[in-house]
N, C-alpha and C positions, 0 to 999 in steps of 0.2 A: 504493500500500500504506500510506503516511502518512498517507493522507486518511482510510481505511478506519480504521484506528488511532484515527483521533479522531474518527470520527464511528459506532465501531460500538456503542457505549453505546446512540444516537438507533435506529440500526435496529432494537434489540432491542425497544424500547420502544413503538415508530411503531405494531406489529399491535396491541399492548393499548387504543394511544391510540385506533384504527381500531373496535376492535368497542368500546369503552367508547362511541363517537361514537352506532355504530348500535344500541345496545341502549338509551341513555338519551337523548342530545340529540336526537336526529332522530326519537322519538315524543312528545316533548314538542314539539317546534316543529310537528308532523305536528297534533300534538288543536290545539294554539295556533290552526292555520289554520283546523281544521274547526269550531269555537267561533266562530269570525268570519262562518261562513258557515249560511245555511237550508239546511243538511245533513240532508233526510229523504226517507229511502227511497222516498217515494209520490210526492216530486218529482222531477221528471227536473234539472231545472234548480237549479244549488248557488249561488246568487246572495249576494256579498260583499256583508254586513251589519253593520261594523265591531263594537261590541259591543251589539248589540238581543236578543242571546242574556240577556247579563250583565243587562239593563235589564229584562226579558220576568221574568226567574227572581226577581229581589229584588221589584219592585214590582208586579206583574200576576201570580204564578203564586201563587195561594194554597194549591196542593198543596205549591209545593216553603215556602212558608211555612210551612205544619203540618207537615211532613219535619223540617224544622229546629227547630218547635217540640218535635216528638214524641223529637227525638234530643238535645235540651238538659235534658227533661225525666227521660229516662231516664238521663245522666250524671250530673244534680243528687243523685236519688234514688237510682238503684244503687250510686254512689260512695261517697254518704253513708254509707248500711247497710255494703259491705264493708268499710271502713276502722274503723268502729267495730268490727266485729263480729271483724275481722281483727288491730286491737289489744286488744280484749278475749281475744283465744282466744293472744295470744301473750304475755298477761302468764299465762293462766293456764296454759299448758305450758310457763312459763319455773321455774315451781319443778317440783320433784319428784315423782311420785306412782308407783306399779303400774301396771304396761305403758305407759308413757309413749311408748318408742319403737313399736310394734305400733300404738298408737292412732293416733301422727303420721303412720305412713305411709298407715293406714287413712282417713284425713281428707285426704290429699293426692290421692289416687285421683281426684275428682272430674272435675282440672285436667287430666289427662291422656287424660280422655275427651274424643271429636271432638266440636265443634262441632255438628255433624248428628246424631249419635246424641244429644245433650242436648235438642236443638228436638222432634225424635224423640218421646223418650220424655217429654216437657213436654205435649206433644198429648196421647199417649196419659193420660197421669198425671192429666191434668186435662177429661178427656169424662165428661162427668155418666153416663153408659150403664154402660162399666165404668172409670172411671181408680179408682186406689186413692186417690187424695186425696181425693173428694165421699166414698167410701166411710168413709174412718178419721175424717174429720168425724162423718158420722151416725153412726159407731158412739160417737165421744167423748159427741156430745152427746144419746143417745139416742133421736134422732127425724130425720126425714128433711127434708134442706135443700138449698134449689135452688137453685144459684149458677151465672148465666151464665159461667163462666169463659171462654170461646171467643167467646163470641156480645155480650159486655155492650162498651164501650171502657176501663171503669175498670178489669173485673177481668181485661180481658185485656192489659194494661199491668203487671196486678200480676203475673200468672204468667210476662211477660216477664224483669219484676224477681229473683223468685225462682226462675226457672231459670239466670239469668245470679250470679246471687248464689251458687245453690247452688254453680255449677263454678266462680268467683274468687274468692269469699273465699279459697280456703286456697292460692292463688298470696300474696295482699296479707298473710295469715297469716304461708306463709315467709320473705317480703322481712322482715318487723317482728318476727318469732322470731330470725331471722340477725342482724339488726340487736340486740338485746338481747343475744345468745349473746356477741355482739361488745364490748358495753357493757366497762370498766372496771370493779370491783367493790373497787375500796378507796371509794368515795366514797359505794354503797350500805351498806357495812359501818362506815363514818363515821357515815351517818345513824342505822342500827339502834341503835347505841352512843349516839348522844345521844337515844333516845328515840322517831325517827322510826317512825312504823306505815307499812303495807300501801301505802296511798294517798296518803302522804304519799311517800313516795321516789318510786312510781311519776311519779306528778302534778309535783316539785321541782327533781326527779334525773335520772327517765330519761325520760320525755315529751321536754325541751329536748333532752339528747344524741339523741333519734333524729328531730328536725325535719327535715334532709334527708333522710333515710331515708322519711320519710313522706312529703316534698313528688314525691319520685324516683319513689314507687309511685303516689302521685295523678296525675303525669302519664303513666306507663306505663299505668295502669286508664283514664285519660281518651281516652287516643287510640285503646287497643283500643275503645274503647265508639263510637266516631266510625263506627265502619266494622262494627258491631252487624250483619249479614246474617244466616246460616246458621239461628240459632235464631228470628227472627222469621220470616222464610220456613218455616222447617217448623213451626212450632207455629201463629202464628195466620193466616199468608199476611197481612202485613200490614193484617190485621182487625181486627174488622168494618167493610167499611169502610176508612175509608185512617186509622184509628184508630192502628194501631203502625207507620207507615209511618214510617222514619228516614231521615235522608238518603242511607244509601247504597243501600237497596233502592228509594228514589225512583230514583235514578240508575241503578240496572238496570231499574227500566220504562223510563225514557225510551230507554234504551239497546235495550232488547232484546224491548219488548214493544210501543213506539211509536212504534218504529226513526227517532226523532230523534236522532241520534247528534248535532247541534250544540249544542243544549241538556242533552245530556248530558254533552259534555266539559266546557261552561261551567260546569254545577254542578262538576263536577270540579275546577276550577281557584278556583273560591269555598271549595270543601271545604280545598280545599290552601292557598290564603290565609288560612281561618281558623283552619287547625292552626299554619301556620308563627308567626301571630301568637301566639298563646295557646303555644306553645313556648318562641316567646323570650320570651316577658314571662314565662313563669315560669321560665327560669333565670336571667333577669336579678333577679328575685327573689331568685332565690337564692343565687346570684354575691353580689348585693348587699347582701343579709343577713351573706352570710359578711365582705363586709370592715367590716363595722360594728365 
């Protein structure tokens, strides 16, 4: 009964320890193995291939090369555009005006729509036949214009852009609204007082105070964009072409349309070494920043 007494903290604990084991470490050691080996469906034979997966995908696979280039591209670009566009719209609902609240919530609606319904309605919005986008163009500009949006690689990279744009900005909006709402305001009403304009506080004042704030959203918006599926698959099916092919929808072909499952955990585990890098270099960034 003594024994029990000091060891029943351990038994309580042991079941969590048990399925935490089988729910995380033993599918990761499980993909580790099948990454080592020519794990495909058409072969009978799973023959250990140390890392020829890792070696095949970086220097020989030039799809999963434009995967990577296509999903660095789309982070550089869509990132760009939401953060500006996300702190421009949060200085300007940071002052005052008529139905301010009604509008904000009207604007966040976007973000809350699924994934699938956005790629969805991106397809339809943008088919030269009937989407309302080629339509409110030719009525703007009074004549009829033919823009491959589906079928071209530039403009179908851009309607990627601006369907992903349309549903995150007003995520990157609320972090950098919150974050201002949050600001201090003796040090903006300091500046007013000596003279300070519009863009001169903003740009002096409150740009610097909300630096982690913005470093914290660029890497939230950066990881969600790493794992970009749902709206590429339904809107251009990774078209035309392996044009919008990112790496995580490479990795469900390999996965589930090429049934190489060894080459696909591999890219898996490249995927996941180059997030965990670019994670910690930027909160070491930031970390490091802060103790300056």
């Amino acid at each position: 009964m003594k024994d029990f007494n000091v060891y029943y903290k351990w038994y309580l604990v042991i079941p969590s320890i048990i399925l935490l084991l089988l729910l995380t470490v033993y599918p990761i050691l499980d993909a580790l193995y099948t990454s080592m080996h020519q794990y495909d469906a058409m072969i009978a034979e799973k023959p250990f291939i140390w890392f020829d997966n890792y070696k095949d995908l970086i220097f020989e696979d030039e799809r999963y090369q434009n995967a990577l280039y296509v999903t660095l591209l789309f982070e550089v670009i869509t990132i760009s555009i939401q953060m500006v566009l996300g702190l421009f719209l949060a200085f300007l609902f940071s002052g005052d005006f008529k139905f301010k609240k009604i509008i904000t919530s009207i604007y966040l609606v976007p973000m809350m729509v699924s994934p699938v319904v956005v790629g969805f309605t991106a397809r339809i919005a943008f088919t030269n036949d009937f989407g309302f986008v080629p339509q409110i163009i030719n009525i703007v500009l009074q004549e009829e214009i033919f823009i491959p949006w589906l079928s071209n690689g530039f403009w179908a990279k851009v309607v990627i852009i601006l369907a992903d744009t349309w549903q995150w900005t007003p995520f990157v909006f609320l972090i950098i609204f919150s974050g201002i709402m949050s600001l201090p305001i003796e040090p903006i009403e300091s500046a007013r007082v000596d003279g300070a304009n519009s863009w001169q506080i903003a740009l002096y004042i409150v740009l610097p105070q909300l630096r982690y704030i913005l470093l914290v959203t660029f890497l939230i918006r950066a990881l969600d964009l790493l794992k970009l599926f749902d709206v590429i698959l339904l809107t251009t099916r990774a078209g035309p072409g392996i044009q919008t092919e990112t790496i995580s929808v490479y990795i469900y072909n390999l996965a589930f349309k090429f049934w190489s499952m060894g080459n696909a955990t591999a890219a898996s585990f490249i995927l996941l070494i180059i997030i965990t890098i670019f994670t910690s270099t930027l909160i070491k960034f930031i970390t490091g920043y802060e103790n300056k």
